[in-house]
N, C-alpha and C positions, 0 to 999 in steps of 0.2 A: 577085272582090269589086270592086262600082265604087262610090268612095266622091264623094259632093258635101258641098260646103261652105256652106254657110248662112252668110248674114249680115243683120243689121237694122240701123239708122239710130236711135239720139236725136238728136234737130235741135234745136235753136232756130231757130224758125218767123216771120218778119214778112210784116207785108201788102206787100211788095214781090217780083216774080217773079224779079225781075233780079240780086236780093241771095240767094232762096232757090235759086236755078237753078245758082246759083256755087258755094253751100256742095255741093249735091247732086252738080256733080262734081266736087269736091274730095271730098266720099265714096267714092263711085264709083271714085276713081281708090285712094283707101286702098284699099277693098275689093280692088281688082284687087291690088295687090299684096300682099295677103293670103291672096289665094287662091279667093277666094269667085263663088262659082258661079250664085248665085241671093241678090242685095240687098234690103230689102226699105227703102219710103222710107215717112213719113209720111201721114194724112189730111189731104188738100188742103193735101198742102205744099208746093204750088206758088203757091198765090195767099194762103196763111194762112188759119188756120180762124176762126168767125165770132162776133165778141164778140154776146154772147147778152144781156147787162145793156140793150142797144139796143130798146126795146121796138117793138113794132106802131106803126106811125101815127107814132111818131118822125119826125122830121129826120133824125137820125142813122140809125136803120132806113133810111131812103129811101138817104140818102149809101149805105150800106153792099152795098144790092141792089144798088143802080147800079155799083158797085165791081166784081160778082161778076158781072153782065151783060156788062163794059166789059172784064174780064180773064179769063174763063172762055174755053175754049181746045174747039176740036173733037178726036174723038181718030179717023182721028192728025191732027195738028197738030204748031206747032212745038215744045211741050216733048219731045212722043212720037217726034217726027224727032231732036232732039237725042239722045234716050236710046238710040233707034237706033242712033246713029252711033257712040256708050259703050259701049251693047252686042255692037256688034260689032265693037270695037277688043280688047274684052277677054274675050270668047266668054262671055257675063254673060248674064245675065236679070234684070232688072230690073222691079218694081214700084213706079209712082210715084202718088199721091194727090193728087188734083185736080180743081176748078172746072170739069165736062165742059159745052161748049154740045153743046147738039142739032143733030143737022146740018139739022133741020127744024123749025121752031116756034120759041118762045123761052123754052123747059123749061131749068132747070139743073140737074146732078145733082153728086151728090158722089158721087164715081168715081175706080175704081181704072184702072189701062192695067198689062196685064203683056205687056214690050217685051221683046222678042229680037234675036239678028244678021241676022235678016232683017224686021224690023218688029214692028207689033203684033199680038202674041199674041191677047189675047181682055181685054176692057173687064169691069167689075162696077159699078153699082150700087148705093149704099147701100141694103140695104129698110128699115129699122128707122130711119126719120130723125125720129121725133117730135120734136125739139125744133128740127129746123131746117128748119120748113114756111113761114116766111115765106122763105126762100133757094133752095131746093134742092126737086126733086121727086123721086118714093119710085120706087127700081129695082122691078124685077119680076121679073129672071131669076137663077137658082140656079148659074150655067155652072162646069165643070171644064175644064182646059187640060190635052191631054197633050204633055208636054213632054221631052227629051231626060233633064232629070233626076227626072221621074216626074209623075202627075198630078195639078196643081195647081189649087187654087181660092184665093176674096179675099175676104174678109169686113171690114167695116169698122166699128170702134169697137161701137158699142151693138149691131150685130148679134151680136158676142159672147155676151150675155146671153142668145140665144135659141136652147137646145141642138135646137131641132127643124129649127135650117137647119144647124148642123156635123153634124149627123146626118144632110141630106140631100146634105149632102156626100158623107160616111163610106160610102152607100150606092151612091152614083155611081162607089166609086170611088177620091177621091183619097184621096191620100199625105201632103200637106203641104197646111198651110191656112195665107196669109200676110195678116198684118193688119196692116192702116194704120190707125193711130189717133190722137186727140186726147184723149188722154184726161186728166181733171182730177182735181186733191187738190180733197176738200173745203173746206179749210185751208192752213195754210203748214207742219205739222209733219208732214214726210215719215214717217218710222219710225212714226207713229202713226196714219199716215192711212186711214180707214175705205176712201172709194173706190178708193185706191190697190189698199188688200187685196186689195179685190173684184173688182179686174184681173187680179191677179194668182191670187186663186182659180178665176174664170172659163178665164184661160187651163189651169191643170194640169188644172183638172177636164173640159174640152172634148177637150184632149188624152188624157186618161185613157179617159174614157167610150168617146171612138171608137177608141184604138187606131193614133193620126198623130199626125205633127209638127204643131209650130204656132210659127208665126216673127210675132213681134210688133213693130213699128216706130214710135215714140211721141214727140212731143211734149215737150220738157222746157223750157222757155220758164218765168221767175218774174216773176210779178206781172206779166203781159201782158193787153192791153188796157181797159176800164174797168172791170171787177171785178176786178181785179189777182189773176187767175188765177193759179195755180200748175199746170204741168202735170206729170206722176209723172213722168215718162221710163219707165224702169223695162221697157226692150226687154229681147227676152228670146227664148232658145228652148227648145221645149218639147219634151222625146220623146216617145214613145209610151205610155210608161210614166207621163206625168203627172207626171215630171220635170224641172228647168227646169236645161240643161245649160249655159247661159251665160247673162248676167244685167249688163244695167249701168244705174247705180239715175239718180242726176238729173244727171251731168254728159252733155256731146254727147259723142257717138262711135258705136262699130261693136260690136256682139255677131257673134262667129265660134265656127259648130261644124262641124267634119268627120265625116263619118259615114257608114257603106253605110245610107242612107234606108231602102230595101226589107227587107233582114236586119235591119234593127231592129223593124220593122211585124210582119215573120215572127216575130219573138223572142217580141211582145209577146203575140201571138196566140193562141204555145202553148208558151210555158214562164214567162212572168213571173206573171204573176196568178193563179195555181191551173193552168195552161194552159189561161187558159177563151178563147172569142175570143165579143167581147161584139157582136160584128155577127151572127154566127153563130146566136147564142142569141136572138135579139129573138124575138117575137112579136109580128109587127105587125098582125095579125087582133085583136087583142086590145087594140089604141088607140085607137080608133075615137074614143074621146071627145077626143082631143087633135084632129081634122080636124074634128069635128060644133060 
């Protein structure tokens, strides 16, 4: 039996890289002494995610691209060299969320880097960026990473929402999907918060449907920026089974689960659920309307 350790990040997040980069390894180095195998950190929690109350054509809009031009980082770069250097002090894997420049053009993406002891692993892409088209332009590629502790893919924030890329995941393949996210209360009263749920519905059900982990890394920042956001925190990981086995709601810290990743997948496959295995059973002759 070979067991890995999960872990995610709640951050409190500011538009400063030099205050976010400190906190990230002071996590990091928790995480090492916890044990943890595979960290997962934030969306664009290297440069801060992007106050949206900013409209088009603003001043303030302008200020804020100019921000994200001025600090957005090639990958690899320097954040991803440092994370290198963390990941392989502490034989870690690491996922960090951030401000990608293009190494050609002047495109900005919001991107993931999943970094190892020997460099960068494989880059993601946001695709699902509708609300932040005045900043960021829209990933295009679906990529799996295979990895010492299984194969890994990156999904970020509102990509969530859209079970026809965790399922093209699921088919690829991997074993664990880890997600950086920002994600917000609609409000300031957490235990009742609509969007909150629907995070945290998204994540069991995505984990359920396909039959994988899902490691969630999130934002907990109050009253940030000028719509004095709330963000849920609310990291979390998720079995196979669509069960969420660790869980920490709005304060910062670390969610840690230990577990044989594979025997569990196997478990799920064909003894938890009826022993049905729901990859197995698809018909995908018969979806046609979901591509048309």
């Amino acid at each position: 039996m070979t067991e890995t350790t999960l872990a995610a990040a709640n951050v409190r997040i500011v538009h400063d890289k030099t205050r976010n980069l400190k906190r990230f390894v002071d996590l990091i180095e928790e995480a090492a002494d916890q044990g943890a195998d595979v960290l997962v950190l934030p969306e664009v929690g290297l440069q801060g995610y992007a106050d949206f109350a900013l409209l088009m054509g603003s001043k303030a809009c302008a200020e804020q691209k100019q921000y994200y031009l001025r600090e957005a980082e090639t990958i690899p770069g320097p954040a991803t060299e440092r994370m290198t250097e963390l990941a392989r002090r502490h034989s870690m894997l690491i996922q960090i969320g951030l401000a990608e420049r293009a190494l050609h053009g002047n495109a900005i993406y919001n991107s993931t880097a999943l970094v190892g002891p020997d460099g960068v692993i494989g880059v993601y892409r946001k695709l699902h960026n509708t609300f932040e088209f005045p900043y960021f332009s829209s990933g295009e590629g679906t990529p799996v990473f295979h990895t010492p502790h299984g194969i890994l893919s990156s999904v970020i924030c509102y990509d969530l929402c859209f079970p026809e890329l965790l399922r093209t995941y699921a088919v690829k393949g991997a074993e664990v999907v880890l997600m950086s996210t920002a994600w917000p209360m609609k409000e300031h009263d957490r235990p009742n918060d609509y969007h909150g749920w629907a995070m945290d519905l998204a994540a069991q059900s995505n984990a359920f449907f396909n039959q994988f982990w899902l490691v969630v890394s999130n934002h907990c920042e109050k009253e940030a920026y000028s719509q004095k956001v709330d963000y849920y925190g609310g990291s979390q990981i998720v079995d196979p089974l669509g069960k969420v086995v660790a869980y920490l709601g709005e304060e910062e810290g670390l969610v840690i689960y230990r577990a044989d990743l594979q025997d569990a997948i196997l478990k799920s496959r064909t003894e938890a659920f009826f022993g049905l295995n729901l990859l197995q059973d698809r018909r995908p002759e018969r979806y046609g309307a979901v591509l048309d």
